[in-house]
TIKOLDO-862721 format. One record per residue (C-alpha): x, y, z. Coordinates in nm, 2 decimals, decimal comma, m for minus. Example, Ala and Ser with C-alpha at 12.3 -4.5 7.8 and 13.67 -1.06 7.14 Angstrom:
BEGIN
<site px="1,23" py="m0,45" pz="0,78"/>
<site px="1,37" py="m0,11" pz="0,71"/>
***
This chain:
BEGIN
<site px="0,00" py="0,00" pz="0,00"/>
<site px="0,10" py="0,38" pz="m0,06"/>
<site px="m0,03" py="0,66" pz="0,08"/>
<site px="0,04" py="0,98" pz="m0,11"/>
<site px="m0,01" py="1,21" pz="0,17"/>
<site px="0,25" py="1,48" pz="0,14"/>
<site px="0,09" py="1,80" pz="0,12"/>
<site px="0,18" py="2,19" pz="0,09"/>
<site px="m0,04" py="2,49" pz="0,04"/>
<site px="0,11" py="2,84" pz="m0,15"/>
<site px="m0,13" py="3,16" pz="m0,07"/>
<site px="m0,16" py="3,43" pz="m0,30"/>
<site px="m0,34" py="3,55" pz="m0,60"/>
<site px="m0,22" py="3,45" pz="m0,89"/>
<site px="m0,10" py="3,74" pz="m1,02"/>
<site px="0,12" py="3,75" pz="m0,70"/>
<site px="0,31" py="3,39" pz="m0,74"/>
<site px="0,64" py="3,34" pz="m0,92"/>
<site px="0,72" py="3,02" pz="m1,13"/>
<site px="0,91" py="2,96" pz="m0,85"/>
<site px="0,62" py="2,92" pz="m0,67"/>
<site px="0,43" py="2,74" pz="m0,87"/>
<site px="0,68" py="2,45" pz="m0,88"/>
<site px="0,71" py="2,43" pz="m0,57"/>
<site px="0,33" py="2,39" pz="m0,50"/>
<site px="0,34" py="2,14" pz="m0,76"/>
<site px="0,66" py="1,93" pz="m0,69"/>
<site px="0,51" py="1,79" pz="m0,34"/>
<site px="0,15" py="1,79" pz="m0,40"/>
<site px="0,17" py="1,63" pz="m0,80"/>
<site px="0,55" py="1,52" pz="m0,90"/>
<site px="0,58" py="1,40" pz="m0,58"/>
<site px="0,30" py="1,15" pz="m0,59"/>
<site px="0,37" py="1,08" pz="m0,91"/>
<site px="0,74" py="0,96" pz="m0,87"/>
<site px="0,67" py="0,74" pz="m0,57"/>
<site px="0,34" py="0,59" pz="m0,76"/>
<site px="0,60" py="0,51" pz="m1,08"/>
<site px="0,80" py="0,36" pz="m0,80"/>
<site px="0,57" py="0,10" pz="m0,63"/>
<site px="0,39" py="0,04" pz="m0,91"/>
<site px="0,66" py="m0,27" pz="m1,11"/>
<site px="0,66" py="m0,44" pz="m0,75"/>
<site px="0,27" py="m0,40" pz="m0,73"/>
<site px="0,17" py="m0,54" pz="m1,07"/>
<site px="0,43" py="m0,84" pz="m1,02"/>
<site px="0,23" py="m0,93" pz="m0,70"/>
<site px="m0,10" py="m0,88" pz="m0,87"/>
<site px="m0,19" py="m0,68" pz="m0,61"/>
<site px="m0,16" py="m0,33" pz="m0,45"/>
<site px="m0,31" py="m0,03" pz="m0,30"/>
<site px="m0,27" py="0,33" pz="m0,37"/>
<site px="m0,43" py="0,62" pz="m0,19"/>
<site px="m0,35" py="0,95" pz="m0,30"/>
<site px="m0,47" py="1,21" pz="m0,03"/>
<site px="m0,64" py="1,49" pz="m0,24"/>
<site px="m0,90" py="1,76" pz="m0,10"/>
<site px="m1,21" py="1,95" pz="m0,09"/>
<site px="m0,99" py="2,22" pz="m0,28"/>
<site px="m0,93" py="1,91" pz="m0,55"/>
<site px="m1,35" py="1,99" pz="m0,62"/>
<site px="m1,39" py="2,31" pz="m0,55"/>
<site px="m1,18" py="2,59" pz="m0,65"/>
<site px="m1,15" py="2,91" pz="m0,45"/>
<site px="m0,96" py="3,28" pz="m0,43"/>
<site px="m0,61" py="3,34" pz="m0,33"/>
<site px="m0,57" py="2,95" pz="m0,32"/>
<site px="m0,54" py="2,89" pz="m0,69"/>
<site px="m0,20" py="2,74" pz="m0,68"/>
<site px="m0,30" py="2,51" pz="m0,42"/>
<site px="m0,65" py="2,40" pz="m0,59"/>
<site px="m0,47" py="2,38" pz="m0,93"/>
<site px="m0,23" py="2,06" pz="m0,82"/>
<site px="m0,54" py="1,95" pz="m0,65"/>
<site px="m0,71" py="1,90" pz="m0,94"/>
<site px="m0,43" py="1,80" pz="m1,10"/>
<site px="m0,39" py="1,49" pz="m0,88"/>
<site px="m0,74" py="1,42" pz="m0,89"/>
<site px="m0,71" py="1,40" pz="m1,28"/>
<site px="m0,38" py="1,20" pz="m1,22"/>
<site px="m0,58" py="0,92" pz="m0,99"/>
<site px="m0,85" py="0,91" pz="m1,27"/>
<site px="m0,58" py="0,80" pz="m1,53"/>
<site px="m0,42" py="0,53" pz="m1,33"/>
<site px="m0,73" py="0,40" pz="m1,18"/>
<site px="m0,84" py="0,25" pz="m1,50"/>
<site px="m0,47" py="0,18" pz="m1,60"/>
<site px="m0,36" py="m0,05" pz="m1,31"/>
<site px="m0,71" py="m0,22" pz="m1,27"/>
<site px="m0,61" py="m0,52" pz="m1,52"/>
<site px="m0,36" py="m0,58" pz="m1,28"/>
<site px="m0,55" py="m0,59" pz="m0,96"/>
<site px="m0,37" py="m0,24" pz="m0,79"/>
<site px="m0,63" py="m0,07" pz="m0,71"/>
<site px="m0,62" py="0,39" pz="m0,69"/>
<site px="m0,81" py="0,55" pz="m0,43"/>
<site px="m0,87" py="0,93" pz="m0,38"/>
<site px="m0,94" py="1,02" pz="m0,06"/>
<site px="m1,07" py="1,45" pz="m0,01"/>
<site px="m1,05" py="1,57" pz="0,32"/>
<site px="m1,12" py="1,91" pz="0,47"/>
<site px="m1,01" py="2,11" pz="0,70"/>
<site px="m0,77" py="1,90" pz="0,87"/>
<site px="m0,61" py="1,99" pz="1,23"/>
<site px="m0,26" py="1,99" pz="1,14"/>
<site px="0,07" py="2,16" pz="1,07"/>
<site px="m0,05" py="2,24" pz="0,75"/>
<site px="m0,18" py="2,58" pz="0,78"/>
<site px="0,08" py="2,74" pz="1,04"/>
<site px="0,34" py="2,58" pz="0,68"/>
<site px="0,09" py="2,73" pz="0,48"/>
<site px="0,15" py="3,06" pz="0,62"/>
<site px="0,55" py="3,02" pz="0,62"/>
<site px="0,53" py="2,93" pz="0,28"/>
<site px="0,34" py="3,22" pz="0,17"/>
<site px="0,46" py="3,47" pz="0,39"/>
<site px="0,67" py="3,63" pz="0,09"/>
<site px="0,36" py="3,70" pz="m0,11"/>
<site px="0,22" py="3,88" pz="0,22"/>
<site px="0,51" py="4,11" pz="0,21"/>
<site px="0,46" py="4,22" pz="m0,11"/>
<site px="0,43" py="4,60" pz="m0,04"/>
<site px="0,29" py="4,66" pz="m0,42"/>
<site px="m0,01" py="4,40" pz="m0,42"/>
<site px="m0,33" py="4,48" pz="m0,48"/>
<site px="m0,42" py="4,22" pz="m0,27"/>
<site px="m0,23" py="4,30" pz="0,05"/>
<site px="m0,53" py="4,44" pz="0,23"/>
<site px="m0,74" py="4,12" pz="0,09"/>
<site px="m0,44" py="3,89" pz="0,25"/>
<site px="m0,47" py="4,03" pz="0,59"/>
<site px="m0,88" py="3,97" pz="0,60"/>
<site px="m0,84" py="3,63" pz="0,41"/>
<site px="m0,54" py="3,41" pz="0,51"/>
<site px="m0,65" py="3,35" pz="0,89"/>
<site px="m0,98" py="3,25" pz="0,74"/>
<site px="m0,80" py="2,98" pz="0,55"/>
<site px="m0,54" py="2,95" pz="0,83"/>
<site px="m0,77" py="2,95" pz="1,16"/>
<site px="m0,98" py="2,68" pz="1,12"/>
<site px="m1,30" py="2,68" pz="1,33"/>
<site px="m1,44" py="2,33" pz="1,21"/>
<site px="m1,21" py="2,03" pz="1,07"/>
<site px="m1,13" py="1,64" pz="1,13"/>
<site px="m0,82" py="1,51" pz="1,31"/>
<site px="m0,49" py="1,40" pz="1,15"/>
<site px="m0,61" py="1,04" pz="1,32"/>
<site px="m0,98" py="1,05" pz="1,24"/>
<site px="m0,81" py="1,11" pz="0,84"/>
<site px="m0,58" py="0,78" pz="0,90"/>
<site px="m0,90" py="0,60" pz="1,06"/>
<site px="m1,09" py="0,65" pz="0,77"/>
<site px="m0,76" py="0,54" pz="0,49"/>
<site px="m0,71" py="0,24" pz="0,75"/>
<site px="m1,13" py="0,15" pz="0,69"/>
<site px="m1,07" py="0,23" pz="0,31"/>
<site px="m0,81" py="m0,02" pz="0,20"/>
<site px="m1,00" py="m0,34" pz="0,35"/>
<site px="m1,32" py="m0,28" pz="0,08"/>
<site px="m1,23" py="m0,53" pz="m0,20"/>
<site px="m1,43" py="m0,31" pz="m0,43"/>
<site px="m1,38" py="0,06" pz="m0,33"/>
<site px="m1,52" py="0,35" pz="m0,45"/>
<site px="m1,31" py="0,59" pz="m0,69"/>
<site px="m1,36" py="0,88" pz="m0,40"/>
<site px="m1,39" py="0,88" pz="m0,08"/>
<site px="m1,46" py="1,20" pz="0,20"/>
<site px="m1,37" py="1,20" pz="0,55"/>
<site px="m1,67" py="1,42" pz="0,73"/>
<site px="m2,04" py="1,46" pz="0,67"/>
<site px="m1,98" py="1,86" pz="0,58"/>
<site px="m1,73" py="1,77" pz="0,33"/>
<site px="m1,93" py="1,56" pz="0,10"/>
<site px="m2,22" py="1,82" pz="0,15"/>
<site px="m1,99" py="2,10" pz="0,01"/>
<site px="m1,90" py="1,96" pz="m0,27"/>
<site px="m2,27" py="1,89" pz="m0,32"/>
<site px="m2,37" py="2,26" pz="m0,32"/>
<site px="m2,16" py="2,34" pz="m0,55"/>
<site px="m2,32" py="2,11" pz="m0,78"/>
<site px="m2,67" py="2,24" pz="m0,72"/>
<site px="m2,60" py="2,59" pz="m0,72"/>
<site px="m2,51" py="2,86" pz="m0,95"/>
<site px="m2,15" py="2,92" pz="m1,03"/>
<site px="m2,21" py="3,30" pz="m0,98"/>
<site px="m2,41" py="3,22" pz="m0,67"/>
<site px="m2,08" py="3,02" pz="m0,54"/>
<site px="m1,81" py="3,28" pz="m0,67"/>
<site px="m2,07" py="3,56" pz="m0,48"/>
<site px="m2,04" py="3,42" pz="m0,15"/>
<site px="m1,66" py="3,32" pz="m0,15"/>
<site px="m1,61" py="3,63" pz="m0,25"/>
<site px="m1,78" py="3,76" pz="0,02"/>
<site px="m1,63" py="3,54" pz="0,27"/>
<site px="m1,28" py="3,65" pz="0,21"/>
<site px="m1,31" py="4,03" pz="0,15"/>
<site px="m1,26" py="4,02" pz="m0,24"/>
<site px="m1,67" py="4,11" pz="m0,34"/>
<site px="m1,54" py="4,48" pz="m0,40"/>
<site px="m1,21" py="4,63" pz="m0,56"/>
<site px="m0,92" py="4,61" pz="m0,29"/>
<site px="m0,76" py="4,93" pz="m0,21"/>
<site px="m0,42" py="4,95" pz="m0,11"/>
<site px="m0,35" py="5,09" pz="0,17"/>
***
């Protein structure tokens, strides 16, 4: 079994992140699952048998502001678990994607390190945006626990016949409902909202 579970969040609008930042967001949370999978995956399919869980995310559904980096090689994965689902079946490894939410970890107080060059960017347009958003993405007032994530892997790779996606809370899977059922401009309204971006920002 392999659990791609590394994970690493880069804030900012896109207008604000480098290449350099870009790759980086995209070496742990998409080449780095990659490379590990093309590791595993010879011994796997000589065995017949195998088990690969790549830990997505909410964000891997649903896109939002000043989080595009990070939602981007979200989706990316998720399109990267769709292709080698169907690719290792005939040889009986089977590709789960697991989306969790908010997750009490480590993650945001990295999140904020990570991104903490985009915050001192004195010329943003965003800077007054950043201040109002980031603890909202950072501060977390609901979430699961690292263990109650690892419970629900641990339940996942028993099921002979899993599902191609699985959530960890109730909340979660109701999110990514919503955004099924309601409008897009409805959504982009209220996120907008949410993080202080539903009117031009003015630099202070």
């Amino acid at each position: 079994m392999l659990v791609n579970n590394a994970g690493l969040g880069v804030l900012g609008a896109a207008e604000d992140l480098d290449r350099e930042a870009w790759q980086r967001q995209f070496e742990v949370n998409l080449f780095g699952a990659a490379a590990l999978t093309r590791a595993v995956l010879p011994t796997m399919r000589a065995q017949r048998d195998g088990y690969i869980v790549n830990v997505s995310s909410v964000a891997g559904r649903v896109s939002v502001p000043l989080m595009g980096a990070y939602c981007s090689s979200k989706f990316a994965l998720e399109a990267f678990s769709d292709a080698l689902r169907v690719e290792s079946r005939p040889f009986g490894i089977k590709v789960v994607v697991v989306e969790p939410g908010t997750t009490h970890t480590k993650f945001q107080e990295r999140a904020m390190a990570e991104s903490s060059a985009v915050l001192r960017k004195a010329n943003s347009i965003f800077s007054p945006v950043y201040k109002h958003a980031f603890p909202r993405y950072t501060i977390p007032s609901i979430g699961a626990s690292a263990e109650e994530v690892a419970r629900r892997i641990a339940r996942i790779v028993t099921k002979r016949r899993p599902a191609a996606r699985y959530r960890v809370k109730w909340y979660d899977t109701l999110s990514i409902a919503m955004t099924r059922i309601l409008p897009r401009r409805a959504i982009d309204y209220g996120v907008a909202r949410w993080v202080g971006l539903d009117r031009p920002p003015r630099p202070k």
